[in-house]
N, C-alpha and C positions, 0 to 999 in steps of 0.2 A: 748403576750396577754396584753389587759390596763385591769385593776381592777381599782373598784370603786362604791359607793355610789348613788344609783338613790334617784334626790332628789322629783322629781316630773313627772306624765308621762298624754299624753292628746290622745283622738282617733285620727289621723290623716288621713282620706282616708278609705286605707285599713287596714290601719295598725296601729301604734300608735308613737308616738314619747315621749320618754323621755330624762330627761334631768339630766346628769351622773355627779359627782364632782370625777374625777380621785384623786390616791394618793396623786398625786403631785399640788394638790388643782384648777387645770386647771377644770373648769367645761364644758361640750360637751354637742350636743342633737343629739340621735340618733334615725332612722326609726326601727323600729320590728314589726316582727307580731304581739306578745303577750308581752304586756310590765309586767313587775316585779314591785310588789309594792315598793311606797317610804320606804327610808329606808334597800331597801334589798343589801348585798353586791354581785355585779357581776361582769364577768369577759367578755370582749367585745373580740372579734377578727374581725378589721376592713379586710374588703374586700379591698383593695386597690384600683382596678377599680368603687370601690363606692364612695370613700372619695372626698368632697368639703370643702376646707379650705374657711374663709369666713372671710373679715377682721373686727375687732372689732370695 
């Protein structure tokens, strides 16, 4: 499981995308249903057949 910090979250579609600062200060943006307001601390469990790395 990654844990982490939503710092900001936008409608996207269907769903929403927010944008996660992991412990390890790596920040990610991820797709959900229902996003978690800024500020809340969450714990992700990537689907592996989902993940796009995407270079910086």
């Amino acid at each position: 499981m990654l844990r982490g910090t939503v710092l900001d979250s936008s409608y996207f579609g269907a769903g929403s995308q927010m944008r996660v600062r992991l412990q390890n200060g790596t920040e990610i943006q991820v797709q959900v249903a229902e996003p978690s307001p800024a500020g809340s601390e969450i714990g992700l469990i990537p689907e592996t057949s989902m993940l796009h790395v995407l270079a910086d």
